[in-house]
N, C-alpha and C positions, 0 to 999 in steps of 0.2 A: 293174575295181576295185569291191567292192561296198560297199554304202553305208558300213559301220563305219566303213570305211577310207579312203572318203571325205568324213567328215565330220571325221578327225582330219588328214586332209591339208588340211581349210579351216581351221581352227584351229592349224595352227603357221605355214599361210603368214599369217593375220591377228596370231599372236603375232611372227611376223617383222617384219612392219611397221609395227608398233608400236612394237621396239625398235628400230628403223634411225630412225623418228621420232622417240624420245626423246632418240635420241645425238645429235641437231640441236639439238634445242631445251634451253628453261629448264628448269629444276626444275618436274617435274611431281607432279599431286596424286594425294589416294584418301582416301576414306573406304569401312567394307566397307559392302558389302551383302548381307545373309546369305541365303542360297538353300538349303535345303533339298535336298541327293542324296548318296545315299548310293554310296563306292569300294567296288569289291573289292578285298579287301588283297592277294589273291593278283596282283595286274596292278604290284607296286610292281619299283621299279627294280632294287632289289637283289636281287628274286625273279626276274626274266624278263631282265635284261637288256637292255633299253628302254625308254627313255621313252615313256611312254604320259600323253596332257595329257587331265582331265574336266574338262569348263567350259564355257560358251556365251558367244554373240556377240547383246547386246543392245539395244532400243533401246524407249523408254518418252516417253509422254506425259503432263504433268504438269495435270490440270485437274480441279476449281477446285484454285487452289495460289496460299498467301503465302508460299512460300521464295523469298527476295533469293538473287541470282545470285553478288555478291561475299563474299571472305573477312573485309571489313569489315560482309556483313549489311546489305548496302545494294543498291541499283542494282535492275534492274528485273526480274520475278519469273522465276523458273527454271523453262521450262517443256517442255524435252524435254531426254533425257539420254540418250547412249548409250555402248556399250563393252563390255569382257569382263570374262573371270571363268577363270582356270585353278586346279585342284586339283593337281597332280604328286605322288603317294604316291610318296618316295623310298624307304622302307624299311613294312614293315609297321606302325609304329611311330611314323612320321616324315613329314609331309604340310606341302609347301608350298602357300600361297595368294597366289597375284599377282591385283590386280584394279583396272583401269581406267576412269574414267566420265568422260569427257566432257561440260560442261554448255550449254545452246543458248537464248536467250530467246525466239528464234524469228527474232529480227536478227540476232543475232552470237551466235559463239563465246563464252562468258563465263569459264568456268573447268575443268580437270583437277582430277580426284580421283585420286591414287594410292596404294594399299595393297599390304604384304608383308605377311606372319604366317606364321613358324615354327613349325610345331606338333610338340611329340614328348612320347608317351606316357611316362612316368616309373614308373606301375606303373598296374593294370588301370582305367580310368575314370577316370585322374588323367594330365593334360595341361599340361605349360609351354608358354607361347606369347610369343613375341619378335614381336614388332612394329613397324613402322613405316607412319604414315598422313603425307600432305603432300596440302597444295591451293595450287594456283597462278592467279591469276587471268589471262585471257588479253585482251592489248589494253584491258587497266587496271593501275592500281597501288591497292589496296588503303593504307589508313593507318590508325595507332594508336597516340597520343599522340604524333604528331606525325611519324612516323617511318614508312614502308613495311613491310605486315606482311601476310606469308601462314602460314596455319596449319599450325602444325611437330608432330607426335607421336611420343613413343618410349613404347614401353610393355613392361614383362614381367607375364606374367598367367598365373594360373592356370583348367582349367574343369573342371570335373567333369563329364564327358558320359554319361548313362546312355540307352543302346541297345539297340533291338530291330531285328526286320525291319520296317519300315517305321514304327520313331519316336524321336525324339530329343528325350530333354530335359537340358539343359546348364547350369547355374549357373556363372558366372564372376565374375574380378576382377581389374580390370587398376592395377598402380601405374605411373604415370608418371614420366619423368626426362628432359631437357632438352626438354622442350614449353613452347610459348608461347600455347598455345588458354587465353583467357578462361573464365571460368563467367557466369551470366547474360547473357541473350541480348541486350543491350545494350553487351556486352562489359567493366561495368563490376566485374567480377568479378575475386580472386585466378584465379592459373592453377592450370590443371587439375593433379589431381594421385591424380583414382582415380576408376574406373566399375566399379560392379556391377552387374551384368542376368541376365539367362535369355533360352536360347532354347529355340522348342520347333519340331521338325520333324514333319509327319507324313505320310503316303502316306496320302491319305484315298480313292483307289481305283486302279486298274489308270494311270488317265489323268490324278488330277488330285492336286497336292499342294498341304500348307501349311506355311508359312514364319512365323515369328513371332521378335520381336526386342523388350526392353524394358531399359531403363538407367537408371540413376542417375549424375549429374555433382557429381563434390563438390573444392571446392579446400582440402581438410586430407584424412589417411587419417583412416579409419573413423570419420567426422563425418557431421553430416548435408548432406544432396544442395544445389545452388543453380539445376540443371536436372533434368530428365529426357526421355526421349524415347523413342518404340516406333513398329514398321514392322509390318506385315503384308501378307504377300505370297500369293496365291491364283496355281496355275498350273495352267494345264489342254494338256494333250498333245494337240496333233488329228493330228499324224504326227510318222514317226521322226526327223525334223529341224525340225521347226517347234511353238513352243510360244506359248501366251496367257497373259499377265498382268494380272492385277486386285490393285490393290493402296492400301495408304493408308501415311501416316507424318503425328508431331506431335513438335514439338520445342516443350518448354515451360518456361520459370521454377517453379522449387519454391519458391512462395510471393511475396511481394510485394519491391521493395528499399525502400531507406527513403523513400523520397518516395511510395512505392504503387503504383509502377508493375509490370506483368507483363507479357511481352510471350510470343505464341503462334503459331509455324508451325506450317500444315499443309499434305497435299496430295491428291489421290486421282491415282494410278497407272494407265495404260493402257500395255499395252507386247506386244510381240512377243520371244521369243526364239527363237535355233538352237544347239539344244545340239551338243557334237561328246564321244564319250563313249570 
């Protein structure tokens, strides 16, 4: 078996037991994280006849870092994370995204991140995308006015992806509907109810690429923001199955609430991946 074909036979047996794990448990979570790679559209299912899965198998260190572990933004700081990341081009057209992150404070298990996203091309550079993000905390209960709360997403979004060999830049907009995520990072915000961001991808050489991610959180459409937030992700390729991450993210209050408060996570990213392509 040569590698190709070995790295996609370790990527469906770890997509396997993932889902034999989640058919046990709770409701599990996602938030994405967006990674820079580019599909061949010629490898899609409805062209060849097989499912063929691009994605990796990841695991990251989170330090210096003030992200809280819990969905209530609490509890003790979040500082390794790991999990996957599948593409499945169904159709040339038509590209599904599953992605998984498990959170770790370095004592326990803390929380599941799980994400879908539907993407299909509508006419050239112009993409709907259906959505769903969940987080579950794990061996806690989360609360929020009084009542047990983990964070629920639905979203339908458009992006506008404009593409080359080796770069992507993507404006998008997603409107929300039966979500219960908060805005201000105290959670004492209306719910969410629309993000606009950009991403930008690049192949900055044979071995290393960048990833970059920025949003706006606003709880009215086309209002102004009461969050924002941006990642940046640097990967460098040292072989055909092993990959290095450097990276940062900040989630922050757009502006003060009424008593003056502002509150600001950040983190710097150390991580390893295995891509399976």
């Amino acid at each position: 078996m040569n590698s190709r074909k070995s790295k996609r036979t370790i990527g469906l047996v770890f997509c396997g037991a993932v889902v034999l794990h989640l058919a046990s448990a709770a409701r599990l979570a996602g938030y994405e994280i967006f990674i820079y790679r580019q599909v061949d559209k010629k490898e899609a299912v409805s062209l060849t006849g097989r499912l063929t899965m691009h994605g990796e198998v990841f695991g990251q260190f989170q330090s210096p870092s003030s992200y809280p572990s819990y969905n209530d933004l609490s509890g003790p700081i979040d500082r390794w994370t790991y999990g996957f990341q599948d593409r499945v081009l169904i159709t040339p057209t038509t590209k599904l995204l599953i992605q998984l992150v498990t959170h770790d404070s370095g004592r326990e298990r803390t929380k599941f991140d799980w994400r879908f996203a539907l993407r299909q091309e509508i006419v050239r550079s112009v993409v709907l995308v259906l959505g769903h993000d969940s987080e579950h905390d794990s061996d806690h209960t989360s609360y929020l006015g009084g009542k047990s709360f983990y964070t629920n997403r639905n979203y339908v979004g458009v992006g506008v992806p404009l593409e080359r060999e080796g770069f992507l830049i993507e404006p998008f907009v997603r409107l929300f509907h039966h979500t219960n995520q908060p805005t201000r990072l105290d959670l004492t915000g209306d719910t969410l109810k629309q993000e606009t961001g950009l991403r930008i991808g690049a192949r900055l050489s044979q071995a290393v690429t960048l990833s970059f991610q920025t949003l706006i959180q606003s709880s009215e459409v086309f209002n102004l923001a009461q969050t924002w937030m941006a990642d940046v992700v640097l990967r460098c390729r040292l072989t055909a199955w092993l990959e290095v991450t450097l990276g940062g993210s900040i989630w922050q209050d757009w502006g003060t609430d009424p008593a003056g408060g502002k509150q600001t996570f950040s983190k710097i990213i150390w991580g390893i991946a295995v891509p399976f392509l």
